[in-house]
N, C-alpha and C positions, 0 to 999 in steps of 0.2 A: 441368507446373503445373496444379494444378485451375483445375478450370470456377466462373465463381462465379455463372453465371445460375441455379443452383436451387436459390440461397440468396438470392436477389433479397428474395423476400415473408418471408423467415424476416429477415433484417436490418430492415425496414419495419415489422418486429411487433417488431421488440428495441427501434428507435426510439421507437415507440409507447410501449412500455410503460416504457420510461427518461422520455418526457414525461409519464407520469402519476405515477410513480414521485417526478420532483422537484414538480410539484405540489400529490400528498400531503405531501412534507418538509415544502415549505415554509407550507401551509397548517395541520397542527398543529404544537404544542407546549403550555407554559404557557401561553399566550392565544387563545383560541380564538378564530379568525379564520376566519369564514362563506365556504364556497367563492366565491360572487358575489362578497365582498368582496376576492380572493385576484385572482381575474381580472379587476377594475376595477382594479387597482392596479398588475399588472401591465401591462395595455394605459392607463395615462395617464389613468386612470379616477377620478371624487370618490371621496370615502367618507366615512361621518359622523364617526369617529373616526378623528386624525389618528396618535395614535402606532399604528398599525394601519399605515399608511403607513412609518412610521420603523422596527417590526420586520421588517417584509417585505425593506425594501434594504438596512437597515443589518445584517441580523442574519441572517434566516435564507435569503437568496439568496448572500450569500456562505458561509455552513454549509454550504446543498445546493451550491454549486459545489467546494466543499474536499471535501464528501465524494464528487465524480464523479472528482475527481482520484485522492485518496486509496482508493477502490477499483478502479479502471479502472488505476494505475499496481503498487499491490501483487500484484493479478491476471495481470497481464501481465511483472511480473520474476518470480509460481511459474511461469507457461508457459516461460519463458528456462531457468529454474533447470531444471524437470522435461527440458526436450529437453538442455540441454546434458550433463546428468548419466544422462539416459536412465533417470533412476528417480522415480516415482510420488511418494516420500514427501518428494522435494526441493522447498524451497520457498524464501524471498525472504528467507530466514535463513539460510541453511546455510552461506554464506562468512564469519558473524561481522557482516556488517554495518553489520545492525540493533545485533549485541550491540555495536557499536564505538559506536553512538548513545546508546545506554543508559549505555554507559559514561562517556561523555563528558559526558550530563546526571547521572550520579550525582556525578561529578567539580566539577560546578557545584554541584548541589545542597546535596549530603552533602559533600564536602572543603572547600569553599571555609572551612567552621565550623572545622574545623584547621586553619587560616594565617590567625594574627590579623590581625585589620583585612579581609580578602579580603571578608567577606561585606558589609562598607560600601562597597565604591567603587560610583561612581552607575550602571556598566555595566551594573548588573542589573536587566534591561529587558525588554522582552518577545522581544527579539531574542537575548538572551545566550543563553538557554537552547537554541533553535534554531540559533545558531551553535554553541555547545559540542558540541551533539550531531554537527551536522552534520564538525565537526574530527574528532570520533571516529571516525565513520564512515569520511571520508576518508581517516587514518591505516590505519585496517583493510586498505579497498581498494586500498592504496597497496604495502599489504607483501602483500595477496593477489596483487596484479599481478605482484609481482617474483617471488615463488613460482612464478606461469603462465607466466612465462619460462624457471621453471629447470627444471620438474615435465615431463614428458610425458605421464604418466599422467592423465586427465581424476578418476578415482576415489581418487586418491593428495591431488589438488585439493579435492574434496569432506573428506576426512578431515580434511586439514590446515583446511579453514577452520572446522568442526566443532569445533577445537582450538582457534584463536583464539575460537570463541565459549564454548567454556566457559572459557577463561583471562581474560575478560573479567568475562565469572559471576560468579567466585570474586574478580576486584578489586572488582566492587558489593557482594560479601557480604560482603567484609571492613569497607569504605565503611559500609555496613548497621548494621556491629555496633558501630561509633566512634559516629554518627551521634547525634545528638539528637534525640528524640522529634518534634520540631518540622520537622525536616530530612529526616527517613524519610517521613516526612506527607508532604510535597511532594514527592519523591520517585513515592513509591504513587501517587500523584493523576496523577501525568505518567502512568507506567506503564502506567494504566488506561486511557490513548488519549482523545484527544478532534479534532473535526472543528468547532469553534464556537468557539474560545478565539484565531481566528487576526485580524492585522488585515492590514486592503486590502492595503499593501504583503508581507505574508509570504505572500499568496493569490497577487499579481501573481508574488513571486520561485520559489512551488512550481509555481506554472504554468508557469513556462520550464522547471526541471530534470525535470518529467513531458516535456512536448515535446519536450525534446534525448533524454532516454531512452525513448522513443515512435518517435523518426526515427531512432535509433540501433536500436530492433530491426525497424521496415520494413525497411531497408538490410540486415537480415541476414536477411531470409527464405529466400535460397537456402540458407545457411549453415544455417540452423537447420531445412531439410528433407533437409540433407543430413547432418546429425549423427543422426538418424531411424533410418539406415539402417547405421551404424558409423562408426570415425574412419576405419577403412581406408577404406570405399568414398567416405567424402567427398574423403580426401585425391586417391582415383583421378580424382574430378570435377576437381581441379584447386582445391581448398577448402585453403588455410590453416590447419592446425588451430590454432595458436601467436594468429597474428593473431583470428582468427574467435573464441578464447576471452576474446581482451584486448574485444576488441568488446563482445561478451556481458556481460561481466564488468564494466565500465565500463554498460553500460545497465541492468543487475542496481544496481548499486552508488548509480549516481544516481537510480532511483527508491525502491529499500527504503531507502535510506539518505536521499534528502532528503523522504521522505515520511515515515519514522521522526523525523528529527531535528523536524517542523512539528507533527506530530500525536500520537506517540508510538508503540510496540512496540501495533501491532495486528494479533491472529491471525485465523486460518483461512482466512482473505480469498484470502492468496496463493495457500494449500495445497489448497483446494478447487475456487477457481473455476475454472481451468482444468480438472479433472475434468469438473465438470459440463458443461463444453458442449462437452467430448470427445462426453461422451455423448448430448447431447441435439442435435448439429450432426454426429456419427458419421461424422468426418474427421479426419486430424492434418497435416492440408495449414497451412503459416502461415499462406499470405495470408486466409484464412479464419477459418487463432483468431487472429490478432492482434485484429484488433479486434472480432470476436464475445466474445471475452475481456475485453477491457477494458469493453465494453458491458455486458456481465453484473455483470462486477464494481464496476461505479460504480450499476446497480440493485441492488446488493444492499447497497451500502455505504447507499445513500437510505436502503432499506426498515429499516437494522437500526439508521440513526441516527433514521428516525423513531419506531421502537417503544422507543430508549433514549430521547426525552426525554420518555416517557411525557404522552402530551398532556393537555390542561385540568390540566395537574399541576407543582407547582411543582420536584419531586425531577428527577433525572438519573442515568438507570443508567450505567454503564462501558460502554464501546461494547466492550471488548473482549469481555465475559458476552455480549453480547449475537451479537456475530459468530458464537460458537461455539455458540449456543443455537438459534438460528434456522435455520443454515446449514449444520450438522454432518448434522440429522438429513433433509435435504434430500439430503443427495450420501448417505447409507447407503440410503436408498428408491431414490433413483436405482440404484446398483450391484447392491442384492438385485435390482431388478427387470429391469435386463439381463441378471444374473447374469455378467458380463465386466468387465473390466476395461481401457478402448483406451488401448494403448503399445508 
């Protein structure tokens, strides 16, 4: 197992820079709120203007905490996804998931307008959509799982869930094409990802299924440094392959999946971060990128929901433009400049 004392000061600079990280979040947006005023308020402190006070707690400390989950748990299912499949371009999509979330908020969205009456009942709440996705989701994982029972092949795995997600594709694009102008709208808007639309309770209930899929891949660090190495030589360790993928698979599924159904289909995030701090921590030890991974990934998620609500500004980019803009050309300098690729 690695050593992790000399990564001591490099974890105490990720902290760091995660605390200024959510500081900056929470201190711009649409109303420009003076840093003094930012840390009076949060240490118990006056301030002249009160609703100053009411965006801080009400609005953008739970934004920056959705978005620590929201990049710290997508992060940490592409590091699951890349070791279990032992390929680079795997990520927190590739079992269909997400596409099972999508589907299932297209299904609310877009369908409910084809079953008269459906789109009246009072259910549609802020929760429906969240639940809908999250049934998708879980339906997905449910028939991936039974697939990792039947499958041997871990790459046979991959294909197959590749399949459910474009089989799912093709049911929103038909969804897509019924749909009413009004109902594609809504639609789009979800798609585009957002980290601010959630209330206390959906904050409180993404925060448990981050931590059950958080302790669920602690618990598999042997397993996932032993999948590193081959399934043969894990299975020699006396590793489970059957079990240790339902594992995986299940911690994969509860974060892309209940982070998709809360927030929406947001890229690069998974796909990337784990790269980067392959390279920048230049180890593929777990106990190391688990949560150097997730750390990274919940500052990046800060940085790139702070540049989408474009501060002193009343407009709001897509968070999803904005992951791929910011954070694409980060990890291509990264790799020109090792010139390697660690896996």
């Amino acid at each position: 197992m690695g050593n992790l004392k000399p990564y001591r000061f490099s974890f105490i600079l990720i902290f760091l820079v995660l605390g200024l990280a959510w500081l900056l979040n929470i201190s711009l947006g649409s109303v420009a709120i003076p840093f003094k005023a930012t840390f009076s308020i949060l240490f118990g402190g006056q301030v002249d203007i009160e609703s100053w006070n009411y965006i801080i707690w009400n609005y953008r400390i739970p934004k920056a905490f959705t978005a620590v989950l929201v990049g710290g748990g997508l992060s940490l299912s592409g590091l699951l996804m890349q070791t279990l499949f032992r390929n680079p371009l795997a990520g927190p999509f590739v079992l269909g998931i997400s596409s099972g979330a999508s589907l299932g908020a297209a299904l609310l969205l877009m369908g409910a307008s084809l079953i008269t009456g459906f789109a009246s009942f009072s259910f549609l709440n802020d929760f429906s959509l969240a639940l809908a996705a999250s049934i998708g989701s879980f339906l997905v994982l449910l028939v991936v799982m039974i697939v990792a029972n039947r499958v041997k092949d871990t790459m046979a795995l991959l294909i197959i869930g590749l399949m459910f997600g474009s089989i799912t594709a093709a049911i929103v694009s038909v969804l897509a094409y019924f749909s009413s102008a009004e109902n594609l709208q809504r639609f789009i808007f979800w798609s585009f990802g957002s980290v601010g639309n959630l209330s206390t309770q959906q904050v409180i209930l993404l925060s448990i299924i981050v931590c059950v899929g958080v302790l669920l891949s602690i618990i598999s660090i042997k397993r996932l440094n032993a999948f590193l190495l081959g399934e043969n030589y894990a299975q020699s360790l006396g590793v489970s392959l059957k079990k240790s993928r339902l594992i995986i698979i299940i911690a994969t599924g509860l974060l892309a999946g209940g982070i998709t159904a809360f927030a929406g289909p947001i890229a690069f995030i998974g796909l990337a971060v784990p790269h980067l701090t392959r390279q920048i921590f230049d180890t593929m030890e777990h106990r190391i990128l688990i949560p150097s991974v997730f750390l990274y990934g919940a500052i990046l998620m800060l940085l790139c929901d702070t540049i989408a609500q474009l501060p002193n500004s009343a407009n709001v980019l897509p968070i999803n433009a904005i992951t791929s803009l910011v954070g694409a050309p980060v990890v291509i300098w990264l790799l020109v400049r090792k010139r390697k690729m660690l896996f």
